[in-house]
Every structure is written in structure tokens, then in C-alpha cells.
N, C-alpha and C positions, 0 to 999 in steps of 0.2 A: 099569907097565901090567899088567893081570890078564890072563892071558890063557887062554880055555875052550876045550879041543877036542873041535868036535864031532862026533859019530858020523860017520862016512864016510855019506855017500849025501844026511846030512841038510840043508836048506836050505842053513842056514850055509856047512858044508860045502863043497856046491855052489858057491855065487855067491861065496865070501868065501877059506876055508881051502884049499881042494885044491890040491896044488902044478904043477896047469894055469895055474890064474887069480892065482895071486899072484903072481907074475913082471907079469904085465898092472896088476896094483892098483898095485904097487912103482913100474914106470915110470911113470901114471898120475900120482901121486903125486910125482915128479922133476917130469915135467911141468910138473905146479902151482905149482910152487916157481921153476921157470926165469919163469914168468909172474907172479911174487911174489904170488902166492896161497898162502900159508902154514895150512895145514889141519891138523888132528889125524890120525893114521892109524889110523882108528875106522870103525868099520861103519856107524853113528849116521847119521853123512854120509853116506858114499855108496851104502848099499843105504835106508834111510829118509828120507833128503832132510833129517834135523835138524841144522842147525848151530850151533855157537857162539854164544851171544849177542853177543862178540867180532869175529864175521865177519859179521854180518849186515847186510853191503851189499849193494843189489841187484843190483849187476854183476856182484861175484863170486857171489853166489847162481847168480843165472841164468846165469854161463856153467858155473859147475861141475856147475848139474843138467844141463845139457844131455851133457854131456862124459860123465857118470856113467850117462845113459840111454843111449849113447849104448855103452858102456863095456858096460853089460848087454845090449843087442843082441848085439854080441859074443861075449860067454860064450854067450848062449841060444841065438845060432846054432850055435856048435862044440860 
């Protein structure tokens, strides 16, 4: 897995890398998997809503968008 770090403050930063929110993405992501939803641990997903062409059923679609908007509420309140 590649992985880029970005500037402190930046987007990414923010909703994805800072070590507030990863701890939340991490469980998030346990989550999905106790629910055998099996996902890549990829931004793609959960900050763009693009998935796998692999996952593209619409149950898990639509529960994991919801879970992931849901997920950004969260960060963008604290």
C-alpha cells in the first residue's frame, strides 16, 4: 500500500491522516468487518463514496455510505 503524508492542516490531513480521526477510521473499519463487509482501507471509499467494483452491492453500498456520512459528521463536529 503507497502511502502519502499530507501537509498537517491539509484536507486529507484533516478527515483522513491526523492522529484524532484514525483511531475512529481504524474502529470504523473493525466494524465493517464484524458485519462481513470486507473493504479496502482506502480513502477512495470512505471520503469519495468510490468502491470496488468487487463490492458493488447495493446493501453494502448504502449502508456503508450512510455509516461514512455519518462517520464525517463526527470528525466535522469535533
Amino acid at each position: 500500500m503507497l502511502v502519502i503524508m499530507e501537509k498537517t492542516g491539509s484536507f486529507m490531513h484533516c478527515w483522513w491522516e491526523c492522529k484524532v480521526v484514525k483511531p475512529l477510521w481504524k474502529g470504523l473499519w473493525h466494524f465493517l468487518t464484524k458485519l462481513t463487509i470486507h473493504l479496502l482501507y482506502t480513502t477512495a471509499i470512505a471520503l469519495l463514496n468510490i468502491y470496488p467494483k468487487e463490492n458493488k452491492t447495493y446493501i453494502h453500498m448504502k449502508a456503508c455510505t450512510q455509516i461514512f456520512i455519518t462517520t464525517l459528521s463526527i470528525i466535522a463536529n469535533n
